[in-house]
N, C-alpha and C positions, 0 to 999 in steps of 0.2 A: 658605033657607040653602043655599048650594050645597056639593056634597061635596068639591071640589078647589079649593084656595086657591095660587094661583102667584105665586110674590112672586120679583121682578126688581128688580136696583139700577141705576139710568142715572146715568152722570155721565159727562155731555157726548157722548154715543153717541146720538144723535136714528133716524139711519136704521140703525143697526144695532139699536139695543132693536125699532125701529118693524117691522123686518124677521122678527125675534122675536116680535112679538105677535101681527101678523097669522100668521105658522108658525103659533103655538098654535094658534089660532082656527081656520086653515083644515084641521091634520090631527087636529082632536078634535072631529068635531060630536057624537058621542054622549057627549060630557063632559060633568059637569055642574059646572062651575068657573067662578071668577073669575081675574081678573088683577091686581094689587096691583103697579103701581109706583110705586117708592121714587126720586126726582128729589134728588139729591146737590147740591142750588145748581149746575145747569148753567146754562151761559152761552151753549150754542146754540139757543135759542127750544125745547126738549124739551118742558116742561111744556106750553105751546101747540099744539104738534105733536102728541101723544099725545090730547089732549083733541079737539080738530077731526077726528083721522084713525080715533080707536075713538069718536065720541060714539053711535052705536048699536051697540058691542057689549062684554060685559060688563070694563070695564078702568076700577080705581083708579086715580088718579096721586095718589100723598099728597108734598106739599112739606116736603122737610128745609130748607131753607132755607140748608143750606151743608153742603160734602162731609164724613159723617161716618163715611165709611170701608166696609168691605163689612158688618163685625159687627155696626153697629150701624143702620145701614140696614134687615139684611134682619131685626133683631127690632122696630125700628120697623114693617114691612113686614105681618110676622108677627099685631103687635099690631090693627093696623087687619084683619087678614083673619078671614072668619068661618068656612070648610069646616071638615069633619072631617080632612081632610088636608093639611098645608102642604108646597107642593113650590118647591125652591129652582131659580133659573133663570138662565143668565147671559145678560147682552143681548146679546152676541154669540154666541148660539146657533141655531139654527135647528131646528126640530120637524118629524122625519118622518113622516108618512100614520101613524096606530093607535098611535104611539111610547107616548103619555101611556095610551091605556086599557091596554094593554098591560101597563103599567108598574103602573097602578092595580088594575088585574085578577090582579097575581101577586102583589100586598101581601093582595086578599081574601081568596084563595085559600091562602096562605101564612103567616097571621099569628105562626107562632114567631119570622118576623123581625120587625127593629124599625127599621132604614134600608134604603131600597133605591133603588141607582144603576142607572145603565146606560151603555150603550155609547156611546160618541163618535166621532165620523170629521172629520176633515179635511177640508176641501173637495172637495180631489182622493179625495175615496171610499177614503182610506188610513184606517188606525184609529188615534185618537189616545188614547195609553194614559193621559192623564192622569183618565179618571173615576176611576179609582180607585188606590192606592198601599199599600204596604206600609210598616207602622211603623220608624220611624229606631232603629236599635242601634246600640253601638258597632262594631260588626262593620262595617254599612253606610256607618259614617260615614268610621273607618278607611279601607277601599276608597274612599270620596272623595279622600280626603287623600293619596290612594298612586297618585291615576288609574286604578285597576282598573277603577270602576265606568263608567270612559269605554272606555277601552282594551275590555272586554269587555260594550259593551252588551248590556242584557235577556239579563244573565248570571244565573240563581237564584241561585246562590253569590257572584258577586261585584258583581251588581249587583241586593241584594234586593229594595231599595225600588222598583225596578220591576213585580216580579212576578212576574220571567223574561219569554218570551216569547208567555204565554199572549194570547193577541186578543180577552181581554173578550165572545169569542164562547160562553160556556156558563156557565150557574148556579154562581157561585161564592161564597164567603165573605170576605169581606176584612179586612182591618183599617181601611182608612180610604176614606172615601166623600166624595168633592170635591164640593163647593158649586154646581157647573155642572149639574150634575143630581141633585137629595136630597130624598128623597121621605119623611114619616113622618107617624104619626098625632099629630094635635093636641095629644091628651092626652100623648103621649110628648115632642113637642116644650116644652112647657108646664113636664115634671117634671123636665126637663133644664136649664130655664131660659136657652133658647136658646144663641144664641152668645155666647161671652167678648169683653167689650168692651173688652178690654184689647189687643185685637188690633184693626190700624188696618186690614191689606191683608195678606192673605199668612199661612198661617199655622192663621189660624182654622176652618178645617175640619175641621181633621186634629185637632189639638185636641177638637173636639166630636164625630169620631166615636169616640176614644179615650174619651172620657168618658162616650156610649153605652154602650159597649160594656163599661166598668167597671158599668154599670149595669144590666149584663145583656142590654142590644139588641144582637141578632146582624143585621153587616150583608153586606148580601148584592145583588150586580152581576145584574141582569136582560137580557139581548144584547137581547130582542127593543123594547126601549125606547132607541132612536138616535138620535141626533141629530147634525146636526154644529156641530162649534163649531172660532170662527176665533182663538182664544184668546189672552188678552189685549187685547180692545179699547178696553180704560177704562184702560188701565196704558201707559206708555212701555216701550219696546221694546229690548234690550240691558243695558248696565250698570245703566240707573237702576232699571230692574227688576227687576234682578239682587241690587241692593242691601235693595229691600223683600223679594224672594222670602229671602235670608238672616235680614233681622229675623226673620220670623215663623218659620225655623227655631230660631233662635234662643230665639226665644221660647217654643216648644212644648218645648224641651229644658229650658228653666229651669222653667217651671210645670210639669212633665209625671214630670220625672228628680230624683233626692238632688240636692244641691247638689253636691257631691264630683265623680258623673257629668257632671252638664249641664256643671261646669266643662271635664271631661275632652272630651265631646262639641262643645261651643263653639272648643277646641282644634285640633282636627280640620276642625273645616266652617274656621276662618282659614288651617289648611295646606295645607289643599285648595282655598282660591280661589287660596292665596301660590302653588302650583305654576302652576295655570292661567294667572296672571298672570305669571309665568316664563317659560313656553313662548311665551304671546304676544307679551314683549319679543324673547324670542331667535329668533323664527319671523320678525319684522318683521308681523306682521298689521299691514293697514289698518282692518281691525274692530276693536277689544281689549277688549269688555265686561268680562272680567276682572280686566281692568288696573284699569277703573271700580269696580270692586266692593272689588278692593284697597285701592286711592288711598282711598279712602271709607268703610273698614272700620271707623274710631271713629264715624260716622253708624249703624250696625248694630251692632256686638258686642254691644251693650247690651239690643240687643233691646225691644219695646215695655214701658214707656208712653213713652221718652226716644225712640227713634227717628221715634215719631211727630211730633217737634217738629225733629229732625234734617234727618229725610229728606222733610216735608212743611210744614215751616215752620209748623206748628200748633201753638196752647198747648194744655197737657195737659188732657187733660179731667178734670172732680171727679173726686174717688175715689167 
């Protein structure tokens, strides 16, 4: 039984998962892990590719047989793997030289916590702050809706949900720990009941570490566990992105907040694309994501399990 279980969701990322695997493999020899990927009904030859290119070294490919989204992928994933620790991976990542023992070696040594992220970079060797996030309030959301949180990027005070400008470079505690790197013990994943599969894309992280953390897991950002990630590889790029990345706030607002709130909060994220999609008409961009996110905003407000049939043309899955 191996002690680290790395579960990855591909759909339709052949050389970027492929690029990702071998990472693992070549900066974790002293790991004792497997590889668990989760094949989404891809349609660029994936499943053949992973199987011909790891057949001797230690890598799953389990067949979903049509794309079921990231949530319920990586507890499909989850379920087929055996370690004592299940760490979440995204296929457009790449694994730095000791990143993963690192990583593994600060959870032995540490056990009051109970998720542990780490650090992310950019290609260009910049640091990319999205491993981890601070929980949505009305304060934060407000500041969307008002442009603050643009206007004063990786402001603490007005742009919370970033973190301010800390660079994920030192032992910290978070509130929410991103799905691109999420490391916890079996037994904790298991009590948790993995991810909510009520979430399609987007969404569902922040969710489950919020729901950690109601459960008493303290999560906590490891620097010395890096990686880089080219983000968003399986997702379309601009508006339509833009549109799933709102469902799933959306969504964490309704299950998460009073009714009363998330109504208030939902509010606020529609004022705050309506401005951005303002400035874009009246700026003349030739880009205008926002404008997409606007235009499209009955596809999201409603947030999942409707958006998943909106914005992915999928029938809803059983309750």
């Amino acid at each position: 039984m191996p002690e680290l279980s790395i579960v990855v969701v591909n759909y339709n990322t052949r050389e970027a998962t492929s690029a990702c695997l071998r990472s693992v493999i070549d900066a974790s020899p002293g790991v004792d892990l497997e590889l668990v990927v989760v094949d989404n009904g891809s349609t660029d030859g994936s499943v053949e590719a992973f199987r011909e290119r790891f057949a001797a070294d230690p890598v799953a490919v389990v067949e979903a047989g049509e794309n079921l989204g990231f949530a319920r992928g990586v507890n499909l994933g989850a379920r087929s793997a055996a370690g004592s620790w299940v760490l979440l991976l995204n296929p457009d990542t790449i694994t730095l030289p000791g990143s993963l023992a690192a990583l593994l070696g600060f959870a032995h040594a540490h056990p009051e916590y109970g998720v542990y992220g780490g650090r992310t970079l950019r290609p260009d060797g910049t640091v990319d702050p999205s491993s981890c996030w601070g929980a949505p309030t009305l304060w934060s959301l407000a500041m969307f809706a008002t442009l603050a949180s643009t206007a004063f990027k990786r402001s603490a005070v007005f742009d919370p949900e970033s973190l301010g400008p800390w660079q994920r470079d030192t032992v910290r505690e978070v509130p929410i720990i991103t799905g691109c790197l999420l490391l916890m013990r079996r037994d904790d994943w298991d009590r948790l009941g993995g991810m909510d599969e009520e979430y399609f894309l987007y969404g569902e992280d922040a969710e489950f570490s919020l729901r950690a953390g109601r459960e008493g897991l303290r999560r906590v950002i490891v620097p010395a566990a890096e990686i880089v990630h080219e983000v968003g590889g399986s997702s379309d790029a601009g508006g339509a992105k833009g549109c799933m990345v709102m469902a799933g706030k959306v969504t964490l607002l309704r299950k998460t907040w009073s009714p009363a709130r998330a109504a208030i909060g939902v509010r606020l994220l529609v004022a705050g694309v309506g401005v951005r999609a303002g400035l874009e008409k009246l700026t003349r961009r030739s880009r205008a994501p926002w404008r997409t996110v606007w235009s499209r905003r009955a596809d999201w407000v409603d947030g999942y399990p409707r958006a998943e049939t909106t914005l992915f043309g999928r029938s809803l899955a059983p309750a």
